[in-house]
C-alpha positions as CSV (number, residue, x, y, z in Angstrom):
1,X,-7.4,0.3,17.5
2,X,-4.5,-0.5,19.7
3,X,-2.5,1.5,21.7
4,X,1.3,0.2,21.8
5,X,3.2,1.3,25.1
6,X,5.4,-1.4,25.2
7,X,7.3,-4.2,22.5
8,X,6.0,-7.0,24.1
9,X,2.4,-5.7,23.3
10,X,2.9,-7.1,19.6
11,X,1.4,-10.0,19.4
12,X,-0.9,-11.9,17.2
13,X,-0.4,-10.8,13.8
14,X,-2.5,-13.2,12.1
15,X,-5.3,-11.9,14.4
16,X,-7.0,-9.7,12.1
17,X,-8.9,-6.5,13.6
18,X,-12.0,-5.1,12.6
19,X,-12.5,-3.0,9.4
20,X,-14.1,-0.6,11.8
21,X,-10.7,-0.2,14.0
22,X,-8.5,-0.3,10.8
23,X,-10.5,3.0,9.7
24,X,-10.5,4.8,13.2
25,X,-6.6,4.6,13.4
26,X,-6.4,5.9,10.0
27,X,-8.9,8.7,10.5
28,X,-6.7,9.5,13.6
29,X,-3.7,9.2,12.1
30,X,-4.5,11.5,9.0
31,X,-4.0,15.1,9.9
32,X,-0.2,14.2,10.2
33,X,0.2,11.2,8.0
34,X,1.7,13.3,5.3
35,X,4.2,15.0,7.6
36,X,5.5,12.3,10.3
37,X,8.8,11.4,8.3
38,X,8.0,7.8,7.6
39,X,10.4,6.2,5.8
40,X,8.6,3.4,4.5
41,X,6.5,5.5,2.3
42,X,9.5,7.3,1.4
43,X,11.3,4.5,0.5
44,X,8.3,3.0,-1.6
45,X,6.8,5.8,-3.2
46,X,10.3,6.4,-6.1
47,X,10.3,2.5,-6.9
48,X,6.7,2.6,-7.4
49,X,7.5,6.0,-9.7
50,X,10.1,3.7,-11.3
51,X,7.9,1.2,-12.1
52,X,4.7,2.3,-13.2
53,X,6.0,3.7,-16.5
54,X,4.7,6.0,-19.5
55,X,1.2,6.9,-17.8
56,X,-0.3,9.4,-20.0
57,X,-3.8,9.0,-20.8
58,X,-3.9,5.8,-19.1
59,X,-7.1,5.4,-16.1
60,X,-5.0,4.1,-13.3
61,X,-7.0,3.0,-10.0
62,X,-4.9,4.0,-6.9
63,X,-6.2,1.0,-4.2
64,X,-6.1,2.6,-1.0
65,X,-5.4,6.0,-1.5
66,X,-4.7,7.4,1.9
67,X,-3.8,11.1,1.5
68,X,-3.3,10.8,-2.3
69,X,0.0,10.4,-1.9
70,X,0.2,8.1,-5.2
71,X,-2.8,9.6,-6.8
72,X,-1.3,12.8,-7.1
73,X,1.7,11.9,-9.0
74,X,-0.2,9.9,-11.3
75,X,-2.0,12.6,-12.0
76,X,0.6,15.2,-12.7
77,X,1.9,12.1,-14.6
78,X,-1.2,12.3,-17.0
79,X,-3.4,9.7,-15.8
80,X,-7.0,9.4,-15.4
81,X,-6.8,8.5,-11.5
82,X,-9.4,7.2,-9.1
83,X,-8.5,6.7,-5.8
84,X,-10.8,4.3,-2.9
85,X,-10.0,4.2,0.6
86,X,-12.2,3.4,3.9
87,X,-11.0,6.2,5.6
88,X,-13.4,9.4,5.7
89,X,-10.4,11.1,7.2
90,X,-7.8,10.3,4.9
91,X,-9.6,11.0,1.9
92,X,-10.3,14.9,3.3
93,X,-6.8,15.1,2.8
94,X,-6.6,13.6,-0.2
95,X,-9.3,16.2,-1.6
96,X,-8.0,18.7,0.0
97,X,-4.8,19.1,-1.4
98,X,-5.6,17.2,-4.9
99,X,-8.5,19.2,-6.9
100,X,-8.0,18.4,-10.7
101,X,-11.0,17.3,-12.8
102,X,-8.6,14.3,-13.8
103,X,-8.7,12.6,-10.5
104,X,-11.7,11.4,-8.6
105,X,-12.1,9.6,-5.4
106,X,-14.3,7.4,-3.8
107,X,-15.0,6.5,0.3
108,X,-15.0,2.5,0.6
109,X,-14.7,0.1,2.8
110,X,-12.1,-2.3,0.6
111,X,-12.8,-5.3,2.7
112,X,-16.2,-5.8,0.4
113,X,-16.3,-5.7,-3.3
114,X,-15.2,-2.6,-4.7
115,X,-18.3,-0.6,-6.5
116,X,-16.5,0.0,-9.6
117,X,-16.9,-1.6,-13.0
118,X,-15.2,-4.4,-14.7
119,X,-12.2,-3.5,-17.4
120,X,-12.3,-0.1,-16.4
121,X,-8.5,0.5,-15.5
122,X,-5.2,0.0,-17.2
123,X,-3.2,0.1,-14.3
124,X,-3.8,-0.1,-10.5
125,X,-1.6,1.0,-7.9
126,X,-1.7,-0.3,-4.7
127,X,0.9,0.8,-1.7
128,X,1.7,-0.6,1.5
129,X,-2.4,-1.5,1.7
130,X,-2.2,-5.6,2.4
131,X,-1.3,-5.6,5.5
132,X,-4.7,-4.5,6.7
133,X,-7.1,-7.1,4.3
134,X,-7.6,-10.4,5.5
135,X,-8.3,-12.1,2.3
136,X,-6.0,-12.1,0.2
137,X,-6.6,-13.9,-2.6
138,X,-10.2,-11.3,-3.4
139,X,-7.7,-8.7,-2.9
140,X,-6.2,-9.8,-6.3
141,X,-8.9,-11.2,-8.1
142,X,-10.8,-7.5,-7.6
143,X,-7.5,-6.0,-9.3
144,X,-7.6,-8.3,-11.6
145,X,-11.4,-7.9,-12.1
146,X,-11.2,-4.4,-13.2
147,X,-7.8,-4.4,-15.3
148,X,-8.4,-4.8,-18.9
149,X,-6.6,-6.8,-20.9
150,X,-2.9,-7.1,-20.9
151,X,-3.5,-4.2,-17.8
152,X,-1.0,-4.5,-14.6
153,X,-0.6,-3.7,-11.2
154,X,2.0,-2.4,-9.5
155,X,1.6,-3.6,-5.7
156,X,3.6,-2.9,-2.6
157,X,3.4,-4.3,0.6
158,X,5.5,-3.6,4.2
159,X,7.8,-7.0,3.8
160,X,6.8,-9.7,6.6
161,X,10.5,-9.7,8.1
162,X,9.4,-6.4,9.5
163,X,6.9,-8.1,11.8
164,X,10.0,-10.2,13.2
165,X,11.2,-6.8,14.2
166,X,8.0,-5.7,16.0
167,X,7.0,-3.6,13.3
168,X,4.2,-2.4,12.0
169,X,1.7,0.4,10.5
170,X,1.6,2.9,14.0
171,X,2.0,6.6,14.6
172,X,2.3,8.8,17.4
173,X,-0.6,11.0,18.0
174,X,0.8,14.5,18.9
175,X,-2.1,15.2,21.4
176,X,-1.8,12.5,23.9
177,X,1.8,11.1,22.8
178,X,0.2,7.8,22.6
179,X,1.9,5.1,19.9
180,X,-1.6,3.8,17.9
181,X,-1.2,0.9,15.7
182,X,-5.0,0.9,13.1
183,X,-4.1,-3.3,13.1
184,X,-2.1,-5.2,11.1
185,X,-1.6,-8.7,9.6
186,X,1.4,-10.6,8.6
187,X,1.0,-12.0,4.9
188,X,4.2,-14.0,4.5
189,X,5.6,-13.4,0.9
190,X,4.7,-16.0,-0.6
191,X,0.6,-16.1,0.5
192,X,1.0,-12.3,-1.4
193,X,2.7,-14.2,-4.2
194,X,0.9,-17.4,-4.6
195,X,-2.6,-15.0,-4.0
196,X,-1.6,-12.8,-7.1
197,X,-0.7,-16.0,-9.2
198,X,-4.1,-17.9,-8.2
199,X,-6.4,-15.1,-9.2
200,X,-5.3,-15.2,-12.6
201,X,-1.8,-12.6,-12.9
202,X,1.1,-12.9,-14.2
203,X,4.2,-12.1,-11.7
204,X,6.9,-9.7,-14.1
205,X,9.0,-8.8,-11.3
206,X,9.2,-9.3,-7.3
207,X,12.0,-7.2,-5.5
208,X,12.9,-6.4,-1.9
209,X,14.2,-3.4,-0.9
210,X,16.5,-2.1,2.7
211,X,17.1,0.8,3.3
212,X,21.0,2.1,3.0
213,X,23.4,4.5,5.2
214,X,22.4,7.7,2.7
215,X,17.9,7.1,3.0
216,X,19.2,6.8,7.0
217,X,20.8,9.8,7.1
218,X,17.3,11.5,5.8
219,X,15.2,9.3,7.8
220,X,16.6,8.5,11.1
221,X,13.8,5.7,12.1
222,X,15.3,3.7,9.0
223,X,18.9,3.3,10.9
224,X,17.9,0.3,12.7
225,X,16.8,-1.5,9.7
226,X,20.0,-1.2,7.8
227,X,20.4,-4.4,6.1
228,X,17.1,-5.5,6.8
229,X,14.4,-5.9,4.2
230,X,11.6,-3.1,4.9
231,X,9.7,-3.1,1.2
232,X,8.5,-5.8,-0.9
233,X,6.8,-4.5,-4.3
234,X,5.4,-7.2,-6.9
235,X,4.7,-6.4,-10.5
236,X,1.7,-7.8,-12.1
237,X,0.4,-8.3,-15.4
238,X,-3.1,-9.3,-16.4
239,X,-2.8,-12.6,-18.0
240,X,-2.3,-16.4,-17.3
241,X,1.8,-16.9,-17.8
242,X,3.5,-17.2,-14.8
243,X,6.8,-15.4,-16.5
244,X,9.0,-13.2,-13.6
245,X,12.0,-12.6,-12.8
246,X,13.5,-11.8,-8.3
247,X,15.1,-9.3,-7.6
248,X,17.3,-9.8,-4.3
249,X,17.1,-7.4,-1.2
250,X,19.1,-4.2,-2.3
């Protein structure tokens, strides 16, 4: 786990840090995750809503949970939800503040092959989670593994242009005031693309999303990015037919 004091300490992105580090900064970063006014879960989190459509009765799989912040809606939604994350830390939250018999969740580290069964989900969720796997292409051919037929995912990812902008997942840790970043990776958009096409899916929609003067207004870290692309979110379907359509940055 890095501790940023400085711009110019953003460097490698394509060096990829341990699974081990990746869980420590998340573990530290949990207690406040839900309450440090973000905006790029706040931007993500309606347009995944949007979406992810009718979900009633459905068994969704949220792919790296966090605090829940997905699995709970899906849940009020009227899903059967299961959320997996490697952080121990995260997930107390997550169970803390979610306690319905219609959600489960599971501790796992989601750089290994995911201990749940084949065809078991009609939908998986999976937000602002690829810029801390490696491997891109397992990512998607474990989504696809355990999506039954005709089954989609609804996948977001921080959009690479923010690395230009030395940006990345960080936080500030109210007891030392230190800037932690758990260690991310820049995918480029089309290794995320061309990895959910070559396990097997078929891409419905890809859109890119900035924030505007009004989401600014609420969430003052978004003003610099006016303009700029912060959110890229990729529709998938379970099948062979490359049919989508792009959406431009709005």
């Amino acid at each position: 786990m890095s501790v940023i004091r400085s711009s110019n300490q953003f460097a490698a992105f394509k060096t990829m840090p341990e699974p081990s580090q990746i869980r420590a900064g998340y573990d530290r970063w949990a207690p406040i995750y839900d309450h440090d006014a973000n905006p790029l879960p706040a931007l993500e989190e309606p347009l995944v809503r949007n979406v992810a459509g009718d979900l009633r009765g459905l068994s969704v799989l949220d792919l790296g949970c966090g605090t829940g912040r997905h699995t709970a809606w899906l849940a009020q939604a009227g899903a059967h939800a299961t959320g997996i994350d490697s952080s121990a830390g995260m997930l107390d939250e997550a169970r803390r503040k979610i306690v319905v018999e219609s959600v489960k969740f599971v501790e796992h580290d989601l750089h290994q092959p995911l201990p749940l069964m084949d065809a078991a989900f009609d939908l998986v969720v999976c937000g602002l989670v690829l810029e801390h796997l490696a491997d891109l292409p397992v990512v998607f051919a474990e989504m696809r593994r355990m999506l039954r037929p005709r089954g989609r995912a609804v996948v977001s990812a921080m959009h690479p242009a923010m690395f230009l902008r030395n940006s990345q997942a960080r936080f500030t840790d109210p007891k030392s005031g230190d800037v932690v970043a758990p260690g991310s990776i820049n995918h480029s958009l089309s290794e995320i693309v061309m990895a959910a096409i070559q396990a097997g899916f078929c891409l419905t929609d890809l859109a890119e999303y900035e924030p505007d003067a009004e989401f600014a207004g609420r969430y003052r870290r978004a003003k610099k990015y006016i303009g700029w692309p912060m959110l890229a979110l990729l529709v998938l379907r379970n099948g062979s037919k490359i049919i989508w359509q792009f959406t431009p940055a709005r």
